[in-house]
C-alpha positions as CSV (number, residue, x, y, z in Angstrom):
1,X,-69.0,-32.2,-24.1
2,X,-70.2,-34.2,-21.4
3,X,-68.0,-36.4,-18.7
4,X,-69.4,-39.3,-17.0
5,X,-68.5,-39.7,-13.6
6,X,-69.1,-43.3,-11.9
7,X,-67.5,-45.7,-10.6
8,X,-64.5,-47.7,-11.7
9,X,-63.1,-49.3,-8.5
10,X,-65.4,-49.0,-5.8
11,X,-66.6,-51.8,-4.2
12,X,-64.7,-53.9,-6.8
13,X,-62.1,-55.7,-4.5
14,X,-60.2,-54.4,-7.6
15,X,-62.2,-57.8,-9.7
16,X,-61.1,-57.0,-13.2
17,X,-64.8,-58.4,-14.3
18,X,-66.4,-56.0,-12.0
19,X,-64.6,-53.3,-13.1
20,X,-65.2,-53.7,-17.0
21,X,-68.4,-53.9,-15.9
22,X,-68.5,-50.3,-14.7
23,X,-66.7,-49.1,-17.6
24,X,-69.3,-51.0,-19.5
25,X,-71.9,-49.2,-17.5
26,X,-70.4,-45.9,-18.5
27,X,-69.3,-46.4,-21.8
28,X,-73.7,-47.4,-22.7
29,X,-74.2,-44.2,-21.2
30,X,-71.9,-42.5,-23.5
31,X,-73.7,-44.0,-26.7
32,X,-77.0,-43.0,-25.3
33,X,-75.6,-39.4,-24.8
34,X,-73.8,-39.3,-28.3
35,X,-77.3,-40.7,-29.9
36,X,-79.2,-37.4,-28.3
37,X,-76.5,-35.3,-30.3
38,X,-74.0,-34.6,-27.3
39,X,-70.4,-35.3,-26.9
40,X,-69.5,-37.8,-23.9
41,X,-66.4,-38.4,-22.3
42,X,-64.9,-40.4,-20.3
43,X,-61.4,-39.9,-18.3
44,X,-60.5,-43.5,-18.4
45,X,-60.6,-43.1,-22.4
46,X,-57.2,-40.4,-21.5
47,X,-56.0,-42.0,-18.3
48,X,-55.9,-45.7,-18.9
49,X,-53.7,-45.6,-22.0
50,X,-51.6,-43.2,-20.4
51,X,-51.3,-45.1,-17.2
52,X,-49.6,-47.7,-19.6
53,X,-47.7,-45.8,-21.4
54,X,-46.0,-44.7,-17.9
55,X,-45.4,-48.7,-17.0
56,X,-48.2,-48.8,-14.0
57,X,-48.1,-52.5,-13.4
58,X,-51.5,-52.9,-11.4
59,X,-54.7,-51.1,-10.7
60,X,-53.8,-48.7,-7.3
61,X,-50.0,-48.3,-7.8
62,X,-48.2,-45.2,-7.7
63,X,-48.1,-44.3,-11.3
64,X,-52.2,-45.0,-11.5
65,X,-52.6,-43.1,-9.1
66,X,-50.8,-40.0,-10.0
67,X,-52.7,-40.1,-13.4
68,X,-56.1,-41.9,-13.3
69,X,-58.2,-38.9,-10.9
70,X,-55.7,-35.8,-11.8
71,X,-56.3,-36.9,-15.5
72,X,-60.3,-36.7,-15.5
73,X,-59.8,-33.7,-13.0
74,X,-58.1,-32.4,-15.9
75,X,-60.3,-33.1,-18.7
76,X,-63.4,-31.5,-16.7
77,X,-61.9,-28.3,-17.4
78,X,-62.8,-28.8,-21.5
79,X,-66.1,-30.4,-20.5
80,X,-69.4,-28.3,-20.6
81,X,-71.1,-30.8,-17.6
82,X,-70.8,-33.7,-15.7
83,X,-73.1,-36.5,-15.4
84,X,-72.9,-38.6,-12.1
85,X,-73.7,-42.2,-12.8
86,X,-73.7,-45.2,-11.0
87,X,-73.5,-46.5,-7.0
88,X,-71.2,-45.0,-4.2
89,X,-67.6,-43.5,-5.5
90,X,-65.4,-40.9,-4.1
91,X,-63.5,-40.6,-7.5
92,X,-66.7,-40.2,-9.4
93,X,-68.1,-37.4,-6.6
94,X,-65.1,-35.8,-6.3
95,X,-65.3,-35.1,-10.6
96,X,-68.4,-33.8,-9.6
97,X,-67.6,-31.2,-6.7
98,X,-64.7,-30.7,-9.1
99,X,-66.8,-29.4,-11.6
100,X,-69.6,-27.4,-9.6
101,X,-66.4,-25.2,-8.5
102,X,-65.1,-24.8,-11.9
103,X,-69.1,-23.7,-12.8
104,X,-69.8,-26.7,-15.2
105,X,-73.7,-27.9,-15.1
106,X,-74.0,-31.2,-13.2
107,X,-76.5,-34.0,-14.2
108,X,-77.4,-36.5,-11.9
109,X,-80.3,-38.4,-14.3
110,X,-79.7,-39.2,-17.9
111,X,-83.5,-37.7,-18.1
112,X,-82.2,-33.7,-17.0
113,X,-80.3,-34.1,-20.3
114,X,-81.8,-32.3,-23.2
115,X,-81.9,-33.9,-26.6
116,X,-79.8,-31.8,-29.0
117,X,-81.2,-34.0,-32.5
């Protein structure tokens, strides 16, 4: 299983366009990672529906924020790697020095990624 780090916010202005976009940008890479045989994963698949569930009523407030990162910070601990993806983010680097100290293999290039079928 492999978790795609990018970004979701960053340099958004919060711009709910420019956001699905990244998400967009993540969830192709998932499909192109599934089609090579792997599992991908992506923490706002857990932390988004949970983030409603807890009545967050806008990107950044207080119950977002205690679930979105600490969610996917979670879910790194069941992954095998993370792939970095995508422009500048401290959420998305921080999954990634998260999982070089938990000794999962970071990608940085779809291209590093073996095909498994």
């Amino acid at each position: 299983m492999i978790l795609i780090a990018g970004p979701y916010r960053s340099g958004t202005n919060d711009d709910p366009g420019l956001i699905a976009a990244n998400v967009k940008a993540m969830t192709d890479m998932a499909l192109e990672l599934y089609n090579m045989g792997h599992m991908p994963v992506l923490g706002e698949w857990f932390a988004l529906p949970l983030i409603e569930a807890a009545g967050s009523k806008q990107t950044g407030d207080e119950i977002f924020n205690r679930i979105f990162h600490p969610s996917a910070v979670r879910l790194i601990n069941h992954c095998d790697a993370v792939l970095r993806i995508g422009g500048a983010s401290k959420g998305a680097d921080e999954m990634v020095n998260t999982g070089i100290a938990k000794g999962k293999v970071i990608f940085r290039s779809r291209s590093e990624i073996p095909k498994l079928n």
